[in-house]
N, C-alpha and C positions, 0 to 999 in steps of 0.2 A: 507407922512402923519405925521412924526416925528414934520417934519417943520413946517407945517400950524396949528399941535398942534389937528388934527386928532388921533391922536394916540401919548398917553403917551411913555415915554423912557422904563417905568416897564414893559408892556403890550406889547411892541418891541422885549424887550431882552427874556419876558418868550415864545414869537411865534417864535423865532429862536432858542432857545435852548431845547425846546419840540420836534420839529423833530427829533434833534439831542441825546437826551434819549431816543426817541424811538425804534431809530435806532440803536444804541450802547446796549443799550436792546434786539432786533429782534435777532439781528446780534450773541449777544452772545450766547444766548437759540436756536435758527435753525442754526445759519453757525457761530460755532465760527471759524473755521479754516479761516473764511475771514475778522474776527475782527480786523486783523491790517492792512489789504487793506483798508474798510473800514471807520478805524481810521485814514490812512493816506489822503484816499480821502476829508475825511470833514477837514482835516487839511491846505490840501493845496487850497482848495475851501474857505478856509476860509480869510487865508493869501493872496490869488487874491485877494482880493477886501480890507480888513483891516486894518489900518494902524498901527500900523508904520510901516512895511513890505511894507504890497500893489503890491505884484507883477506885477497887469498891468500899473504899472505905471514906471516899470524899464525893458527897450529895452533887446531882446531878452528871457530875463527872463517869460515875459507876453505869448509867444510864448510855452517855453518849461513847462512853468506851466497849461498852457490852453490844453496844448497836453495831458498832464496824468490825470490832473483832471476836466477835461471833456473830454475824449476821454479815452485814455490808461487803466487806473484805472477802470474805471468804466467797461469796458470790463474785464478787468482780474479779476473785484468782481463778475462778472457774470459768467465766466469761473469756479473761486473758489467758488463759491456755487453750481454752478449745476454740480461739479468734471470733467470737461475738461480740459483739454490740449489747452491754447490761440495758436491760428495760428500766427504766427513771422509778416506775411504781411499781415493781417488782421490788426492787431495791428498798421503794420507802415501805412495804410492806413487810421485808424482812427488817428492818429498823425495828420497827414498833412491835413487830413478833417478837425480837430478841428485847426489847424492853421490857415487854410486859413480862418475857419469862424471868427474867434479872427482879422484876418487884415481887413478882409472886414467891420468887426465890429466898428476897427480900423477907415479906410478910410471912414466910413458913419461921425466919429466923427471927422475930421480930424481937418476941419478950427477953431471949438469949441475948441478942447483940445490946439492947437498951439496958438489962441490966451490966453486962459487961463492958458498958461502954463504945462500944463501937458504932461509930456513926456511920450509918446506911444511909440511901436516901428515904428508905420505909421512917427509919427514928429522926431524922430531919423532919420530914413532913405531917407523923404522925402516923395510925394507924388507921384512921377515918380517909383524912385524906388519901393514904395510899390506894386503900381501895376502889380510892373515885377517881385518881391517875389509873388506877391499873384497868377498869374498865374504859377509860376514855381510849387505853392504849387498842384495846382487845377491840373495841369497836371501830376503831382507826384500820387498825392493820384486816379485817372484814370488809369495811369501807374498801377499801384500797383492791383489795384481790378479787373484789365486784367489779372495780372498773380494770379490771386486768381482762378478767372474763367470767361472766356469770355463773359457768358453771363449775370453777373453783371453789364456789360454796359448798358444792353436792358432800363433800366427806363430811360436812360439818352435821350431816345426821346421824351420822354415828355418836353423835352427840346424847340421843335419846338410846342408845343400846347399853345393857345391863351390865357394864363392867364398874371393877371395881371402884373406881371414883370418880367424879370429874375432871379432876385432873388428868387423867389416863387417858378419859373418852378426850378432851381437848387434843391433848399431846396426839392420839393417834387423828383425833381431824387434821391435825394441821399440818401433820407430815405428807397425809394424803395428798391436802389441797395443795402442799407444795410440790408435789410429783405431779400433781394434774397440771398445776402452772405452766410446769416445765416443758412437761409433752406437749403442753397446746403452743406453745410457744412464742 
């Protein structure tokens, strides 16, 4: 919208930094105890994509930043305001769910970012290789929500029902099994 002149540069910067007061606001006055989770989550949410920084655009880094600030973090903001104790494989299970989504992410853009240059961890590693991190991810984070509790697998049959792609069937397993995590507790 920036681009095509849609949407002014002033009217940009006050719609991303309004959330971000609001939220720094919320946070202080109901959960300060999670104001520097938080803080660090919009900070590295911010730094993924921002430049000079730009985390996904430097290998391995894009990986370990996608894990905390989309995965990690935002479970332990939710842990530190509703006053629990995060689960250790809970945690390392949304890591590796939040990676594997970041390669796959990755590998949708693959031919675009290699020819434009842009160095992913997918164009780092190759596109062979990726796919063999991205399954070791996906089997990891199954792995992991097995020994959480056996029957956080069950969505993952939806897996064989007739929607539009696998990708969809996954996405909707894996929300499931993370609301079954959750309730089982």
């Amino acid at each position: 919208p920036i681009a095509t002149g849609e949407l002014s540069m002033k009217v940009a910067i006050l719609e991303c930094i309004s959330p971000f007061i609001l939220g720094m606001l919320s946070c202080y006055f109901w959960f300060p105890k999670a104001l520097p989770l938080y803080s660090l989550l919009i900070f590295l949410s911010f730094i993924y994509s921002a430049r000079p920084i730009r985390l996904k655009t430097r290998p391995i880094l894009d990986f370990l930043s996608h894990a905390f600030s989309f995965g990690v973090l935002i479970v332990l903001f939710g842990n530190s305001c509703a006053g629990r104790e995060p689960n250790f494989y809970f945690l390392l299970a949304v890591a590796t769910c939040s990676m594997a989504f970041e390669l796959r992410n990755h590998l949708e853009d693959y031919e675009e970012d290699k020819k434009a240059g842009v160095r992913t961890s997918a164009v780092f590693l190759g596109e062979e290789d990726s796919k063999r991190l991205l399954y070791t991810f996906l089997a990891s984070h199954l792995a992991l929500l097995f020994l959480l509790n056996p029957l956080t697998l069950a969505p993952y049959l939806l897996l064989f029902l007739p929607l539009k792609s696998f990708v969809e069937r996954f996405d909707y397993s894996t929300t499931m099994a993370y609301l079954l995590a959750v309730s089982l507790g």
